[in-house]
C-alpha positions as CSV (number, residue, x, y, z in Angstrom):
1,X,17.5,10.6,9.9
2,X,17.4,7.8,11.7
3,X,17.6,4.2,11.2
4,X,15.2,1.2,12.5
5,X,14.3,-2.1,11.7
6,X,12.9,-4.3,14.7
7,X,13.0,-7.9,14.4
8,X,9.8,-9.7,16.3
9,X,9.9,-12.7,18.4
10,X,8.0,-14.5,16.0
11,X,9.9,-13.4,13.0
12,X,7.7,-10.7,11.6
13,X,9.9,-7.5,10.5
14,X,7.6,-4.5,10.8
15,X,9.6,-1.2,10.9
16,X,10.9,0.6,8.0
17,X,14.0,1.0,6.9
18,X,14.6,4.7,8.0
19,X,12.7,7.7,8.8
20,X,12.7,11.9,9.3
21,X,11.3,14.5,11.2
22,X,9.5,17.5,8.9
23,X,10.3,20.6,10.3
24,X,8.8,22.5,7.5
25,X,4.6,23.4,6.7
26,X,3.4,20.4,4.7
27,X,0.4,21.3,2.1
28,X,1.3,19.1,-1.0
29,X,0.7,15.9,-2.9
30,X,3.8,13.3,-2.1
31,X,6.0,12.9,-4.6
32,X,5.2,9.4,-4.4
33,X,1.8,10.0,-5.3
34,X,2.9,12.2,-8.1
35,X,5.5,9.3,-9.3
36,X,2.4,7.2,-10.1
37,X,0.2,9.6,-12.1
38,X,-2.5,9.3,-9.3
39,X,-3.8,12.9,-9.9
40,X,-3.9,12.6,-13.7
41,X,-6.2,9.4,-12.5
42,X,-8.6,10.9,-10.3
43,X,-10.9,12.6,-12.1
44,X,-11.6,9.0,-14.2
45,X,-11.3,6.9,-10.8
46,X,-13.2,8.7,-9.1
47,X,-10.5,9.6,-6.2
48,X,-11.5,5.8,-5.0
49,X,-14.8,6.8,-3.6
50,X,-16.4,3.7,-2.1
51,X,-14.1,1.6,-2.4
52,X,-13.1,0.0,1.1
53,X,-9.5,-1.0,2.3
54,X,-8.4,-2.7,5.1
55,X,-5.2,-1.2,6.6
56,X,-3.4,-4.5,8.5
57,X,-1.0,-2.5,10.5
58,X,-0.2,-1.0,14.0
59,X,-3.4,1.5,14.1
60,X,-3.8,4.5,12.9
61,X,-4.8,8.1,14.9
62,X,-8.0,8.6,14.2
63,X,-7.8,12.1,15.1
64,X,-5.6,12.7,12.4
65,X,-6.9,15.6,10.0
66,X,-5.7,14.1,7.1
67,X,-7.5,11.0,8.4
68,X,-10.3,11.5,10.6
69,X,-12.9,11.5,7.4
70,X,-11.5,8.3,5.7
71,X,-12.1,5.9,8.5
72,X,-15.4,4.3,8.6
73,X,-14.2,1.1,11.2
74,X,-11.7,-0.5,13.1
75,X,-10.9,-3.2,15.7
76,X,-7.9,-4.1,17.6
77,X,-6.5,-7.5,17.5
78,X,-3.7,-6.9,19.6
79,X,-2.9,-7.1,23.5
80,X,-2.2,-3.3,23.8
81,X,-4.5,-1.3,25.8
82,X,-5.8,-4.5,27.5
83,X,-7.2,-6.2,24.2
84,X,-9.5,-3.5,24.2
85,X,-11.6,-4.7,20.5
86,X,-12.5,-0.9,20.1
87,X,-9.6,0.8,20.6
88,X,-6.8,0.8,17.7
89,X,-4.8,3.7,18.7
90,X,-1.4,3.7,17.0
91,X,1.2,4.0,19.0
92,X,3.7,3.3,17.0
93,X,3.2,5.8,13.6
94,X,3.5,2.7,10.7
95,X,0.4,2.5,10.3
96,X,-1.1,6.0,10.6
97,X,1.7,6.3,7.9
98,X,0.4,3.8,5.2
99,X,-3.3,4.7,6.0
100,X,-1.8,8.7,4.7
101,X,-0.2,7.1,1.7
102,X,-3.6,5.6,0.7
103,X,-6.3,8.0,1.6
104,X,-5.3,11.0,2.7
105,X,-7.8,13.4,2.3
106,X,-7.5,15.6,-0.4
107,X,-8.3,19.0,1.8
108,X,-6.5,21.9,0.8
109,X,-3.7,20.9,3.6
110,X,-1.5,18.3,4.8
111,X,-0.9,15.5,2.5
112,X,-3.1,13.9,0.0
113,X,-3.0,10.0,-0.6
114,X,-3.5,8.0,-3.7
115,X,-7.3,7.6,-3.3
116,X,-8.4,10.7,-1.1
117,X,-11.6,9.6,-0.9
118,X,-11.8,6.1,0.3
119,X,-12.7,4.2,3.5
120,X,-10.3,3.3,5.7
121,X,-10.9,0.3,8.1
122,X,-8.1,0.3,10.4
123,X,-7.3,-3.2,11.8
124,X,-4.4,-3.4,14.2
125,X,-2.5,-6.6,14.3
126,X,0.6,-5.0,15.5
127,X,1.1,-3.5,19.0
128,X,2.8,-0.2,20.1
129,X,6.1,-2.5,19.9
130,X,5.7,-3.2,16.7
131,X,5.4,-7.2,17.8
132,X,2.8,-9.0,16.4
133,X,1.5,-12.5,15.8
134,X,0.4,-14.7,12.2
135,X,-3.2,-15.7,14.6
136,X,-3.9,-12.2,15.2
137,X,-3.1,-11.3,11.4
138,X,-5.1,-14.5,10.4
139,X,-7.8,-13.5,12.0
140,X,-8.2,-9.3,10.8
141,X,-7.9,-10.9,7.6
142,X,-11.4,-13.1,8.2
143,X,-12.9,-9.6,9.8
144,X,-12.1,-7.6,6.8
145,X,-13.9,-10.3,4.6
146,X,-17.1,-10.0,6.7
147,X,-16.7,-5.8,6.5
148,X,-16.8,-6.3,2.7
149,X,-13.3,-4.5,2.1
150,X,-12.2,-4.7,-1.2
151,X,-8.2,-4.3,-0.9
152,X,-6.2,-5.6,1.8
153,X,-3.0,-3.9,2.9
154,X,-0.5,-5.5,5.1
155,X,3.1,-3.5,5.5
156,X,4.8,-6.2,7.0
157,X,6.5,-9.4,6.8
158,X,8.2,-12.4,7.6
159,X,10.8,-14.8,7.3
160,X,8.8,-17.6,7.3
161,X,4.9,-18.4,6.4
162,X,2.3,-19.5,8.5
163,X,-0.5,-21.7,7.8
164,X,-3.4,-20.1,9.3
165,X,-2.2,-16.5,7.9
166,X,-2.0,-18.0,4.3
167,X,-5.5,-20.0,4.5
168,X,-7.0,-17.0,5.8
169,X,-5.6,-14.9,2.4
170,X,-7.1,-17.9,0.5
171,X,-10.1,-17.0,1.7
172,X,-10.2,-13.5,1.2
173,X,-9.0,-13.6,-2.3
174,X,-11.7,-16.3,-2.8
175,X,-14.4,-13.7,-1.8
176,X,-13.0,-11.5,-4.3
177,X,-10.7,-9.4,-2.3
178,X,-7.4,-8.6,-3.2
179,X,-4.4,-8.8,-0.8
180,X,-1.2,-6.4,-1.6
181,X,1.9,-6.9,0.6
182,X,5.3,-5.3,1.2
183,X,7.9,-7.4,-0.2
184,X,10.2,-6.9,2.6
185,X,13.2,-4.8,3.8
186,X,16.2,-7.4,4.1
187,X,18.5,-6.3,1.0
188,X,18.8,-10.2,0.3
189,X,17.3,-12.6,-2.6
190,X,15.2,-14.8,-0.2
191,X,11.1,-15.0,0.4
192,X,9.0,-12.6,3.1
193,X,5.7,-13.8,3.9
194,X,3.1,-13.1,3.1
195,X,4.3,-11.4,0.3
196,X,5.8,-14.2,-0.7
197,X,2.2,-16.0,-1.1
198,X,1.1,-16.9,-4.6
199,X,-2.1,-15.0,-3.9
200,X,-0.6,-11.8,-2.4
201,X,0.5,-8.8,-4.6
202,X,3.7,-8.5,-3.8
203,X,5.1,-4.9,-4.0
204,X,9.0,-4.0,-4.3
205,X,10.3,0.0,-4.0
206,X,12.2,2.5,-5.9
207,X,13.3,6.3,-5.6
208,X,12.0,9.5,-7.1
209,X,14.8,8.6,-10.6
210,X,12.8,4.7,-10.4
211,X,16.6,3.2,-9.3
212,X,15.7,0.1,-7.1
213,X,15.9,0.8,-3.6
214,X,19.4,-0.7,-1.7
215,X,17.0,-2.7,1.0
216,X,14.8,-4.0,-0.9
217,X,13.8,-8.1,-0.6
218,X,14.2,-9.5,-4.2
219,X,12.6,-12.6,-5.3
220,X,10.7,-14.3,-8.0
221,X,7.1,-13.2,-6.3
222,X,7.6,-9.6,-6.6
223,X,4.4,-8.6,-9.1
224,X,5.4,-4.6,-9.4
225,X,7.0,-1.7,-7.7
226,X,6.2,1.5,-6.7
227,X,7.8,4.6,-4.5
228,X,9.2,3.3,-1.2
229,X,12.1,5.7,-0.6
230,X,11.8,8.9,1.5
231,X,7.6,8.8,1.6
232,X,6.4,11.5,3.1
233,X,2.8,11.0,5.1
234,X,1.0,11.2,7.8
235,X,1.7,10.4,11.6
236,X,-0.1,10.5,15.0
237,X,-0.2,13.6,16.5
238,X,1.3,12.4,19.7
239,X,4.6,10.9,18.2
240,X,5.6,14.3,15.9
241,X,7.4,17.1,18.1
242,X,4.9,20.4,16.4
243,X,1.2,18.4,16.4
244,X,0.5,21.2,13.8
245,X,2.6,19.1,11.8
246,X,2.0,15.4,12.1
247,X,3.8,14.1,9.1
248,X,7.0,12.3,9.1
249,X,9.2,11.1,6.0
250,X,10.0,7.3,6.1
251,X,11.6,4.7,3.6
252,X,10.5,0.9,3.3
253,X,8.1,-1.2,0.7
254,X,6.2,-0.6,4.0
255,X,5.5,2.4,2.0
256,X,5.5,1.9,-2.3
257,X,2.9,-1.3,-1.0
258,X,0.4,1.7,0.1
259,X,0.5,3.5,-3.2
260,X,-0.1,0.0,-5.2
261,X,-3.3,-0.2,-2.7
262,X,-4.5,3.5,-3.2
263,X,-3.7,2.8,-7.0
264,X,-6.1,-0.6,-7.0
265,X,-9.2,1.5,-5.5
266,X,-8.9,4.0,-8.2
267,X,-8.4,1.4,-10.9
268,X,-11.5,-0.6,-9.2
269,X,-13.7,2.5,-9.4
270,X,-12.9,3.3,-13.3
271,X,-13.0,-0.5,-14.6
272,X,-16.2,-1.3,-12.6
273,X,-18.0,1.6,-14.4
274,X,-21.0,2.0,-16.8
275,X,-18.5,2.8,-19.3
276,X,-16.3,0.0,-18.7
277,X,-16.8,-3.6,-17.7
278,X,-20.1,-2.4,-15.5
279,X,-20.1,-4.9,-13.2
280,X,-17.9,-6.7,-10.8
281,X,-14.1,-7.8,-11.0
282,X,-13.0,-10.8,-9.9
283,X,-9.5,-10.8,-8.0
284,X,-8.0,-11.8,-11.4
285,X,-9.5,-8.9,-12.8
286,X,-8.1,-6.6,-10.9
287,X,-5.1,-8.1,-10.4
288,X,-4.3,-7.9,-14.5
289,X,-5.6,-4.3,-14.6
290,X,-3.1,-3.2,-12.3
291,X,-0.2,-5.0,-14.1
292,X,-1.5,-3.0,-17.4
293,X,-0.6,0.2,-15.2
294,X,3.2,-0.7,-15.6
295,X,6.1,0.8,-17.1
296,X,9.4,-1.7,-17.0
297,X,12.2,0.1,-15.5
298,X,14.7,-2.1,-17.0
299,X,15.6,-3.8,-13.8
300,X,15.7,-7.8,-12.9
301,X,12.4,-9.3,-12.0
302,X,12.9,-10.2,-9.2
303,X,13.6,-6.4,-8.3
304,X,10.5,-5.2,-10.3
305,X,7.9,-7.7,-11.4
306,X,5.8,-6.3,-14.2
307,X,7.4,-2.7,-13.7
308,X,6.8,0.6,-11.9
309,X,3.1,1.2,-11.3
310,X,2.1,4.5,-13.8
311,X,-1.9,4.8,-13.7
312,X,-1.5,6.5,-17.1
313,X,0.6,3.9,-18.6
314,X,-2.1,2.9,-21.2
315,X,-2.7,6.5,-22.3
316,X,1.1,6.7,-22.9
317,X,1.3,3.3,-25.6
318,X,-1.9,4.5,-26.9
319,X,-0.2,7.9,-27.4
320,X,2.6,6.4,-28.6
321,X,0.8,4.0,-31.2
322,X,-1.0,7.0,-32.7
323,X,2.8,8.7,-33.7
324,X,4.7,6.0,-34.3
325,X,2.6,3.3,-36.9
326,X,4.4,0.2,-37.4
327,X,5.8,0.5,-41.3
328,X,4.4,-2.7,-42.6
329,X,6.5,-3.0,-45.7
330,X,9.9,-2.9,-44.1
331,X,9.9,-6.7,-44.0
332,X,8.1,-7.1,-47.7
């Protein structure tokens, strides 16, 4: 296992905290997407079909099998391959990784993500380095607006904000869209933008046992947490050393923001239905449906926010309420 985090020139901190080769077949759900009861959710959220997510990141390999179905667009805002617009190969592996966390598709093989059937729109703001800049971020964010994405996804962060990048998330949540962001990798109390935004979801990571990860960026903005240690997902086919395998392991809230973003397009498709609210969510909206999908853990807020995303949290209290009634004469 090794061990990476590469520090930007202009302060953005992309790479997770470690990663692993798989040397073994890989045909299973990750135990992430297990953690958060996303197959118990699928039938009722409709394995977020329709539902479109903008993947911020480094690319994604399009060739991917696990992939190849779930991308319906993409655009390169970086200066690899020339600045080539059409081309957002990943050379890198983040962000084939969090695209797999969110959408893999659910095909008998491989991995599966948290929404198998949603659409990916891949924007790359990162290059193969891993070095990127706030305009170029600004500005994916104002394309994913006019593609109509629903859920925004950025795995990365940094120490310091940036005006542009944060009017630019303004605007997107304006429209509706809601923006969920790693909270950072720097085992310190301090703020990582744009997590750190008022408007962003801000996502912290635990383990499989929901203990709070050792690297994880605390602060008061952290809204919930999710899995984030030892992820298992997908990776481009020419960065794995068997390309029958092209999955790799890696720890980060690089990774538990993915499975908060996989978790909002399922929530999106079951609270938009006839036999919900039928119509539209706001940001808001969706924003306080997710939180409802929360179990506390216990820890500080500023480790955990509203708790550990679990899709079937409600079913649980509700299960709960119908064994345990309140005795109302206790206090007669």
């Amino acid at each position: 296992m090794s061990s990476t985090s590469t520090l930007i020139s202009d302060g953005v901190e992309l790479q997770p905290f470690q990663t692993a080769d798989v040397t073994r077949h890989i045909k299973e759900i990750p135990k992430g997407v297990q953690m958060i009861q996303a197959p118990a959710f699928w039938e009722k959220g409709q394995y977020g079909r329709g539902v479109k997510i903008a993947v911020l990141d480094t690319g994604c390999d399009k060739d991917h099998p696990d992939l190849k179905d779930r991308i319906v667009g993409g655009r390169n805002f970086t200066d690899d391959d020339g600045g080539n617009k059409e081309s957002f190969k990943d050379y890198n592996g983040h962000g084939t990784h969090v695209a797999g966390t969110i959408a893999a598709t659910k095909n008998d093989n491989g991995v599966v993500g948290v929404a198998p059937e949603a659409s990916l729109i891949i924007l790359k703001v990162l290059n193969r380095e891993g070095s990127g800049r706030p305009e170029w971020i600004a500005e994916a964010i104002d394309y994913a607006i006019e593609q109509q994405a629903q859920i925004i996804n950025m795995s990365l962060s940094a120490g310091a904000g940036h005006e542009a990048m944060h009017e630019a998330i303004k605007r997107a949540v304006d429209k509706g869209i809601i923006v969920v962001c790693a909270a950072g990798n720097s085992e310190k109390n301090e703020k990582r933008y744009p997590a750190a935004y008022n408007e962003c979801t801000s996502v912290g990571a635990v383990d499989f046992s929901g203990k709070q990860a050792h690297f994880l960026t605390e602060n008061n903005e952290v809204d919930i947490t999710a899995p984030g240690v030892n992820i298992l997902s997908c990776y481009p086919l020419d960065l794995v050393p068997n390309r029958n395998e092209p999955y790799k392991v890696i720890s980060g809230t690089s990774m538990s923001s993915p499975h908060v973003a996989g978790a909002l397009a399922l929530v999106l498709n079951y609270y938009q239905s006839e036999t919900q609210f039928n119509r539209t969510l706001t940001e808001d909206e969706l924003y306080a449906q997710i939180v409802r999908c929360t179990l506390p853990l216990g820890s500080p807020k500023t480790s955990e926010g509203n708790g550990l995303l679990f899709l079937t949290a409600r079913e649980l209290l509700a299960e709960y309420w119908r064994n345990n009634k309140p005795d109302l004469t206790q206090y007669s």
